[in-house]
N, C-alpha and C positions, 0 to 999 in steps of 0.2 A: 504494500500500500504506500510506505513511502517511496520506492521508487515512479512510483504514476503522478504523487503528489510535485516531485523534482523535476519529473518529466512536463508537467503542466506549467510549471512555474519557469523552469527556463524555455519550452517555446513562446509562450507569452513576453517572456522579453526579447528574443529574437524577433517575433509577429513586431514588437513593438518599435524594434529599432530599423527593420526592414522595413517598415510603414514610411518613420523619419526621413526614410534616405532616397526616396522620390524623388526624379524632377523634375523641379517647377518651371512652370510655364515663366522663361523670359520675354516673351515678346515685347512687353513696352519698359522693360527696367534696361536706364540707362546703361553702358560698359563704357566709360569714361574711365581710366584708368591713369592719365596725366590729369592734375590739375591746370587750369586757366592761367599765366603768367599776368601780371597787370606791370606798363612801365610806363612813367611817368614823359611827356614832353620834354617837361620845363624841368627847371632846379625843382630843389627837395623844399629849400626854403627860400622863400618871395621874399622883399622886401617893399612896403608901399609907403611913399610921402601921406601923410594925413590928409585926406580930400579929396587926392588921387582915386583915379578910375582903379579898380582890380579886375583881372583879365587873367581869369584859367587856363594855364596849356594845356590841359587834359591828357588823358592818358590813354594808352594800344594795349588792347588785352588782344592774347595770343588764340585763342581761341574764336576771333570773329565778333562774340557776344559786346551789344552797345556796354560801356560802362557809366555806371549812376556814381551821382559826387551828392555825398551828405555835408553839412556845414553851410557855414555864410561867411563874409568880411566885412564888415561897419568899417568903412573906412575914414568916417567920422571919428570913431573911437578909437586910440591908439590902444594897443594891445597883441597878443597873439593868439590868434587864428585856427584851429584845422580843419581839413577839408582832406572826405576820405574820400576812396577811388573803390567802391565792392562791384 
């Protein structure tokens, strides 16, 4: 009897890890395997007169994808600034 009971118990974990190891449908999951490079235009750091215009060089992502810039410059207010590139 305990041999049926051992027998039961480890095909149920085999059933159970043969189940896991299925696979799954990739068809819309991304295979990006390099990330996206982002480089900058201009310098790393701007310098602006107070008053002055500010004027983004923007930046080349490697991957084609437009790039978004978070931040502002008051150039009103003397201070510093950041401004990201994701």
């Amino acid at each position: 009897m305990k041999t049926i009971k051992y027998f039961i118990i480890i095909f149920l974990g085999v059933s159970l890890f043969v189940q896991s190891c299925t696979k799954e449908d990739t068809k819309d999951v991304s295979t990006v395997t390099t990330p996206a490079s982002i480089t900058l235009k201009g310098d790393q750091t701007v310098y602006v007169i107070q008053g002055q215009q500010y004027v983004d060089s923007g930046a080349v992502v490697t991957n084609g994808k437009l790039v978004k810039t978070t931040g502002s410059v008051l150039t009103t207010v003397p201070g510093s600034y950041v401004i990201k590139y994701v």
